[in-house]
C-alpha positions in Angstrom: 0.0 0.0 0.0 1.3 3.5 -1.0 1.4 5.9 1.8 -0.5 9.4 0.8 2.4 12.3 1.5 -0.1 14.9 0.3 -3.6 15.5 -1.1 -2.2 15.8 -4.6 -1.3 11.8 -4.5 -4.9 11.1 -3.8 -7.0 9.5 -6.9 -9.6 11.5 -6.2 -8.2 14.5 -5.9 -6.9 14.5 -9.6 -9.5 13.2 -10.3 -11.0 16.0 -9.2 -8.7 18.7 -10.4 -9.8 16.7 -14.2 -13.4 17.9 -13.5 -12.4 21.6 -12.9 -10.9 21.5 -16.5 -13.3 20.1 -18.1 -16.4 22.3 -16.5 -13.6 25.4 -17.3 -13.4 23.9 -20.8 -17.6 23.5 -21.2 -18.8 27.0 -19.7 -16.6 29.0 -22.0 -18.5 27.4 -24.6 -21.8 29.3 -22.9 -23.3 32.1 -23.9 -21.6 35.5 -22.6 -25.3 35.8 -20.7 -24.2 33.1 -18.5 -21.0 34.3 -17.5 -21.9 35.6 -14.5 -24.9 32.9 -13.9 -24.7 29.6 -14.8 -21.1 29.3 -15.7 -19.5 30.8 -12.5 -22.4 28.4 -10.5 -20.7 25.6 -12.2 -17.1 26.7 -12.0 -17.1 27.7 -8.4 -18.9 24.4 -7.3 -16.3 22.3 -9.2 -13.5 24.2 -8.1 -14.7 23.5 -4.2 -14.8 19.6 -4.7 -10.8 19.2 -4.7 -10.4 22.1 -1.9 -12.5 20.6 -0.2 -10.7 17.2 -0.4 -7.8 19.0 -0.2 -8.4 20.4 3.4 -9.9 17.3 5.1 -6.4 16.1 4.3 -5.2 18.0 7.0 -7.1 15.9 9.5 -5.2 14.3 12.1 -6.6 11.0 12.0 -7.5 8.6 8.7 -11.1 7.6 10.6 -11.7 11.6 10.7 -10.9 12.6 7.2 -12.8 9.6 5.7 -15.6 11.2 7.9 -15.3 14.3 6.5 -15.3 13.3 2.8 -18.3 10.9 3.7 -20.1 14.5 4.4 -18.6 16.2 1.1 -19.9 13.2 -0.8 -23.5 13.5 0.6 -23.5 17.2 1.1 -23.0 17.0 -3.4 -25.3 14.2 -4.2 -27.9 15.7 -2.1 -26.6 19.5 -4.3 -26.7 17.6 -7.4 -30.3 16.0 -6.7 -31.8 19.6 -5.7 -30.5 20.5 -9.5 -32.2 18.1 -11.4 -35.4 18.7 -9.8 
């Protein structure tokens, strides 16, 4: 097992960071009406998932930070279901 030095080795985290480029890459293709709507909405929301990641990885315990992304995890899915509706 490989022993995580820093958020940035984390899967999900790059993961992550893939989904900031490629929401980045998809709003600029909105209209100029949406850049201060719908575009920043999306941008800003996938820029928080890998700070968010990013600072539960200054937890002091493994149990805790698992906890904490447990909450991000539900805390989006619940975001994301709101959306559709």
């Amino acid at each position: 097992m490989v022993e995580v030095q820093s958020y940035r080795d984390l899967i999900v985290w790059n993961r992550a960071m893939d989904l900031v480029e490629e929401c980045y890459r998809l709003t600029s293709k909105l209209p100029a009406t949406e850049m201060y709507g719908l575009r920043s909405q999306i941008q800003r929301s996938a820029v928080s998932i890998p700070t968010n990641i990013a600072e539960g990885k200054r937890r002091d315990h493994l149990r805790e930070y698992i906890h904490h992304l447990s909450i991000i995890a539900i805390w989006y899915l619940q975001k994301i279901g709101d959306q559709e509706k």
